[in-house]
MIDOSE-1310 file (N, C-alpha, C; in nm, 2 decimals, decimal comma, always signed):
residues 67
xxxx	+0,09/-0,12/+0,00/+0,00/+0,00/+0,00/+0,09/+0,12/+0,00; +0,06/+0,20/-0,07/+0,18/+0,34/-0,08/+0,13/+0,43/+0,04; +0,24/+0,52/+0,07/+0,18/+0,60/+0,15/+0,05/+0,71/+0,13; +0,01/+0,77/+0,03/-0,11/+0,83/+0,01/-0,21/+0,74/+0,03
xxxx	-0,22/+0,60/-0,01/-0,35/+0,51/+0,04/-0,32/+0,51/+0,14; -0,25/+0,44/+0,23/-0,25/+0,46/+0,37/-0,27/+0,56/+0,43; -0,27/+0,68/+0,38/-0,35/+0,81/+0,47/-0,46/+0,84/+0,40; -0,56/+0,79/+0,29/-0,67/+0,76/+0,25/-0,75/+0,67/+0,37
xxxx	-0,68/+0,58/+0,36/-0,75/+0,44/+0,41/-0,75/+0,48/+0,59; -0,70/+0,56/+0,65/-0,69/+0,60/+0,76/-0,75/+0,73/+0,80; -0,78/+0,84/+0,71/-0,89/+0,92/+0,69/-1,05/+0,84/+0,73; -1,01/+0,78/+0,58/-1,18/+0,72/+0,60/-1,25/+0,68/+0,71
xxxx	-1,14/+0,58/+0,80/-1,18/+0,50/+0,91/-1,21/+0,63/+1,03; -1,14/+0,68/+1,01/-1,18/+0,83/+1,09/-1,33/+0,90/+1,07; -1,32/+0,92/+0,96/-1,45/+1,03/+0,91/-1,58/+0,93/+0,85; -1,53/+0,83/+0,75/-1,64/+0,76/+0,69/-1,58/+0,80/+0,53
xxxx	-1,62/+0,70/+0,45/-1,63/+0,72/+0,34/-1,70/+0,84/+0,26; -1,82/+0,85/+0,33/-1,91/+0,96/+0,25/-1,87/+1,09/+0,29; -1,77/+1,08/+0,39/-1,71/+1,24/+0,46/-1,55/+1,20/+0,35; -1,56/+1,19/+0,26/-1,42/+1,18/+0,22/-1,40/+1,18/+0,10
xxxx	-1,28/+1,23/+0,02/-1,31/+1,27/-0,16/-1,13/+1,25/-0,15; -1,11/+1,13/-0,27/-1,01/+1,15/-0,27/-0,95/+1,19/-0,42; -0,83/+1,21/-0,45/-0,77/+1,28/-0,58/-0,92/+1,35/-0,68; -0,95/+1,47/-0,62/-1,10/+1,52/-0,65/-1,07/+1,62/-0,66
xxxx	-1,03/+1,67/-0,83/-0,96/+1,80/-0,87/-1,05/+1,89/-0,90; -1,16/+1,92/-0,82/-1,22/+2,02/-0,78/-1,18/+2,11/-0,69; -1,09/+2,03/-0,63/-1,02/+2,08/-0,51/-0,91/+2,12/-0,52; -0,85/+2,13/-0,61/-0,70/+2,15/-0,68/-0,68/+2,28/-0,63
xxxx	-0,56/+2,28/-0,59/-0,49/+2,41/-0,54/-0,37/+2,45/-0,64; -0,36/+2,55/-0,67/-0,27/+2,59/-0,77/-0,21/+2,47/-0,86; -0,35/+2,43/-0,93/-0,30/+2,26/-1,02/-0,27/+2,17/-0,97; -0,28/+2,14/-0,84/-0,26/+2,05/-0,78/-0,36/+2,01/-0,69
xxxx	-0,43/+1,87/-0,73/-0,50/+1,81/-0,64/-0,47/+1,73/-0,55; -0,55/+1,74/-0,45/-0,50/+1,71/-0,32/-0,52/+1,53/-0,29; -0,45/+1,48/-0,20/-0,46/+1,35/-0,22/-0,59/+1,33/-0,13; -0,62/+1,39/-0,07/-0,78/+1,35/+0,00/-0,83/+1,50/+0,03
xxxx	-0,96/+1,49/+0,08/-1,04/+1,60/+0,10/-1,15/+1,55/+0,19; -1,14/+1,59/+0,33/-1,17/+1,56/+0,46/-1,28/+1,66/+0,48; -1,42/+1,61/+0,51/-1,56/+1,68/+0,59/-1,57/+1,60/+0,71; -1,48/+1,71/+0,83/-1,49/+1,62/+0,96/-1,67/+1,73/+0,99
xxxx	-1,75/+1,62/+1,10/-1,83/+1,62/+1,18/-1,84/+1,73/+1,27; -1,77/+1,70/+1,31/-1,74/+1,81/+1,47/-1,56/+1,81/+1,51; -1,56/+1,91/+1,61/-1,44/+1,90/+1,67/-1,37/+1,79/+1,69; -1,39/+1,72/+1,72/-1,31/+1,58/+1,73/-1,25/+1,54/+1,65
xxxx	-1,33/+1,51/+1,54/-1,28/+1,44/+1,40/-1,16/+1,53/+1,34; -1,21/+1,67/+1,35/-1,12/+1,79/+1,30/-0,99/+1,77/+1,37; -0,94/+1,72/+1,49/-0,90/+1,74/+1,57/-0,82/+1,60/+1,56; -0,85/+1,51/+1,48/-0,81/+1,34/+1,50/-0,73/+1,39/+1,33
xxxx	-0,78/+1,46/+1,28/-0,72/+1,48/+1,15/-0,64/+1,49/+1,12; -0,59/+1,66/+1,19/-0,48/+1,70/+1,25/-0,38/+1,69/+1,31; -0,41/+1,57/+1,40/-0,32/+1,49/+1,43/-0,24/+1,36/+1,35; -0,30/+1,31/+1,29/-0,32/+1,21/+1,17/-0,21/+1,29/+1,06
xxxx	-0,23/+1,40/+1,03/-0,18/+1,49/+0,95/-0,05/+1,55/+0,96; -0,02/+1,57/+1,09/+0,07/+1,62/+1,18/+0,18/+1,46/+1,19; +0,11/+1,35/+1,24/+0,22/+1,26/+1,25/+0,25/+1,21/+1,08; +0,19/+1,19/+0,97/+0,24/+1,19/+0,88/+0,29/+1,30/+0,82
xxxx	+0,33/+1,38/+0,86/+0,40/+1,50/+0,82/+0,30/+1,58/+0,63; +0,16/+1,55/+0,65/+0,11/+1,59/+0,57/+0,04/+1,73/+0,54; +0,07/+1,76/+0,43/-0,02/+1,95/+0,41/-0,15/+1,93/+0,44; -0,19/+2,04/+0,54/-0,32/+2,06/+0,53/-0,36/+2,20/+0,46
xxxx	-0,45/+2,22/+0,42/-0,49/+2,35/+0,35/-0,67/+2,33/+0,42; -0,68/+2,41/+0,51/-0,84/+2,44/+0,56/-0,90/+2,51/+0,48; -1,06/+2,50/+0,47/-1,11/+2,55/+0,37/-1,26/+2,55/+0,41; -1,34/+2,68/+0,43/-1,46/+2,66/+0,46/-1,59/+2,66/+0,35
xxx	-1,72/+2,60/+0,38/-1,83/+2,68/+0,33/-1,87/+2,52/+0,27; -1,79/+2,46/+0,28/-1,89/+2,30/+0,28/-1,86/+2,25/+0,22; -1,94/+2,11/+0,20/-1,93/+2,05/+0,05/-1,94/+2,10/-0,13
């Protein structure tokens, strides 16, 4: 499993699949899409993310106003 799946496959189990979009170049940031795209719940999840994020040494880019 490469490391992008395994921070896919570890997102999901977090959030859920239907809270999750992965290589979804809607979301592209200066031509670049992101390897996942995370709709946490509440604080917690936000918070489990970020950590998740933080120990894989991964970019986050926050972004509001929803789906």
């Amino acid at each position: 499993m490469s490391t992008d799946e395994s921070l896919v496959s570890a997102l999901e189990s977090m959030v859920g699949s239907e809270w999750l979009l992965s290589d979804d170049a809607t979301y592209a940031i200066d031509g670049l899409t992101p390897t996942a795209v995370v709709f946490p719940e509440d604080e917690a999840q936000s918070a489990a993310v970020l950590r998740l994020a933080d120990e894989r040494q991964a970019s986050v880019f926050p972004r509001g106003g929803g789906r």
